[in-house]
C-alpha positions as CSV (number, residue, x, y, z in Angstrom):
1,X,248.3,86.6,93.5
2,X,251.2,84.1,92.3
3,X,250.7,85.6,88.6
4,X,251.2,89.2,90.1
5,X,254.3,87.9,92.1
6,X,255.9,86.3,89.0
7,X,255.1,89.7,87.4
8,X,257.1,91.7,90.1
9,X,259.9,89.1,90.5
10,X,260.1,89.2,86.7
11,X,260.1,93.5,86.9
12,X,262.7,93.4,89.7
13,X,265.0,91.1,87.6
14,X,264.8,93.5,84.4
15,X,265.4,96.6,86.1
16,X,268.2,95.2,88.2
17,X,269.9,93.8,85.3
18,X,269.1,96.1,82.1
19,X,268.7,99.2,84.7
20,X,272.2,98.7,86.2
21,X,273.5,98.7,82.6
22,X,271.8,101.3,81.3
23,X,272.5,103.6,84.3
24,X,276.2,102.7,83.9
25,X,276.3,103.4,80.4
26,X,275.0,106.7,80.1
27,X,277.0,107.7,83.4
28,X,279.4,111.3,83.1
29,X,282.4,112.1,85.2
30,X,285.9,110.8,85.4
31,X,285.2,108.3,88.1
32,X,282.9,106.1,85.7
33,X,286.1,106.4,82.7
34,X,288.7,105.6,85.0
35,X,287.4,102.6,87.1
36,X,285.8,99.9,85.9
37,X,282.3,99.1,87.0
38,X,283.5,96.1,89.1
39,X,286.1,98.3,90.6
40,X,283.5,100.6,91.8
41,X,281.2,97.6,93.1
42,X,284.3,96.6,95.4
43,X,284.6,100.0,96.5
44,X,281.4,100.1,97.6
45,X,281.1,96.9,99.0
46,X,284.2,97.9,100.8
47,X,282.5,100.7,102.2
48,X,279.5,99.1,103.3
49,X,281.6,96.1,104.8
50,X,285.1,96.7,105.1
51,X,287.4,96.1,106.6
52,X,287.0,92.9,105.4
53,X,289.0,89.6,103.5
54,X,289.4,89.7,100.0
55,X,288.0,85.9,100.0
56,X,284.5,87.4,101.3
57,X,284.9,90.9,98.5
58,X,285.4,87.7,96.4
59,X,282.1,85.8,97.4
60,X,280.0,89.1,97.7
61,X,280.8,90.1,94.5
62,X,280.3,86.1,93.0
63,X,283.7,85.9,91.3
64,X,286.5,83.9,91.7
65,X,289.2,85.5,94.4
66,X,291.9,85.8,91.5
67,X,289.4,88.2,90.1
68,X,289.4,90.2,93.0
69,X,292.7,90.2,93.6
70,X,293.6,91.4,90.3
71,X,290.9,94.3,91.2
72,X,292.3,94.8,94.7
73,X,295.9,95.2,92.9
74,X,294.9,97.9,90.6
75,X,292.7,99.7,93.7
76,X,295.8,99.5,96.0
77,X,298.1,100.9,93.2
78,X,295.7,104.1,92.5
79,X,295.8,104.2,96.7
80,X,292.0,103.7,97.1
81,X,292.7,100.7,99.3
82,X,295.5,99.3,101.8
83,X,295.9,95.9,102.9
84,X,296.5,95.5,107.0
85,X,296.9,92.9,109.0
86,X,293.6,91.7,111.0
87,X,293.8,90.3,114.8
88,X,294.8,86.9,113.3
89,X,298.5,87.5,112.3
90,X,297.8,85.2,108.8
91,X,294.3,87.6,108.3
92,X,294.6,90.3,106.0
93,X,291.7,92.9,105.7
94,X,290.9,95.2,103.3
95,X,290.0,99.0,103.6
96,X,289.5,101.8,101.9
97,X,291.5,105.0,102.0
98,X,290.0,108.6,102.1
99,X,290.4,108.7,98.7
100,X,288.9,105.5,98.1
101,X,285.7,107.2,100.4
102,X,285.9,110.3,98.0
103,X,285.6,108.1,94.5
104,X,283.1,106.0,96.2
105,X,280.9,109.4,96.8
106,X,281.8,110.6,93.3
107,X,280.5,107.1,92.1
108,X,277.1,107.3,94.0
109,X,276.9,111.5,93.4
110,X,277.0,110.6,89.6
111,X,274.5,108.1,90.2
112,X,272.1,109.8,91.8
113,X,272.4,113.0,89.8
114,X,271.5,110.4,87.1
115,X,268.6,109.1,88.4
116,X,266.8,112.0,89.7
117,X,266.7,114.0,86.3
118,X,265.7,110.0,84.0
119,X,262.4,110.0,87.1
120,X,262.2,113.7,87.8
121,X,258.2,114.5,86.8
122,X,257.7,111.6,85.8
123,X,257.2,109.6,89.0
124,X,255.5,111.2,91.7
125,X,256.3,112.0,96.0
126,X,253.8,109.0,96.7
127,X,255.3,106.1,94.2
128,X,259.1,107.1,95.6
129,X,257.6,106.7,99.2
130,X,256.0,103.3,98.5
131,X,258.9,102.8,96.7
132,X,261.3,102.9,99.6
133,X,259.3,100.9,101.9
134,X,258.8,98.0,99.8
135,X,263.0,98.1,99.1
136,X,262.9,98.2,103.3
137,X,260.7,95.7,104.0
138,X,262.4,93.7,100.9
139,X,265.7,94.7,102.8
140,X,264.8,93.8,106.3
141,X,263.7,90.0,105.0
142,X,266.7,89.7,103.3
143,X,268.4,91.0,106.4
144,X,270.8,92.5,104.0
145,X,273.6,94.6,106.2
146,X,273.3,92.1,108.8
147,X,276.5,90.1,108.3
């Protein structure tokens, strides 16, 4: 069993990493030439969490805040985020515009479009399904969205 599990840590690891590159690379469509792919990972971390501080964008993504900043900056100037001011007079939380929603859904239409035709025939209904509940059940221990 632990030789299996080091296997399927060690798969997880590879496909995250090399996966994620290789999906990025061979991505089409304006969105993935005229943001950057850390741009796009704060969009959607904005969508999935915002509003929210730039110091926890910063820590989500594992960067330094300058870094996000810089990021933020560039977003706010193409007016795919604002900056408001949060309950706490000093907080400042970040958000994404409707056009930061539609470059977000470009982003993950591009993906998906991507992704379907690399696995299309080649992995069936069944190894998709058992697919998605591991990644749930992975999820759910991780209590990932919970924060």
């Amino acid at each position: 069993m632990k030789e299996l599990m080091r296997e399927a840590v060690q798969l997880f690891e590879e496909v995250m990493f090399h996966g994620a590159e290789h999906v990025i690379e061979a991505m089409e469509g304006d969105v993935w030439r005229e943001y950057s792919r850390e741009q796009l990972q704060l969009l959607k971390l904005l969508e999935q969490f915002g509003p929210i501080q730039a110091g926890q964008l910063a820590m989500k993504q594992g960067v330094h805040k300058s870094a996000v900043s810089n990021r933020l900056k560039k977003l706010v100037e193409k007016q795919l985020v604002v900056s408001r001011r949060g309950q706490d007079q000093r907080e400042r939380l970040i958000e994404l515009t409707a056009a930061g929603h539609h470059v977000v859904e470009q982003a993950d239409t591009a993906v998906y479009h991507y992704v379907e035709s690399l696995l299309d025939g080649k992995i069936d209904e069944a190894e998709i399904e058992q697919f998605v509940r591991t990644f749930r059940k992975i999820k759910e221990l991780l209590r990932i969205g919970e924060e």
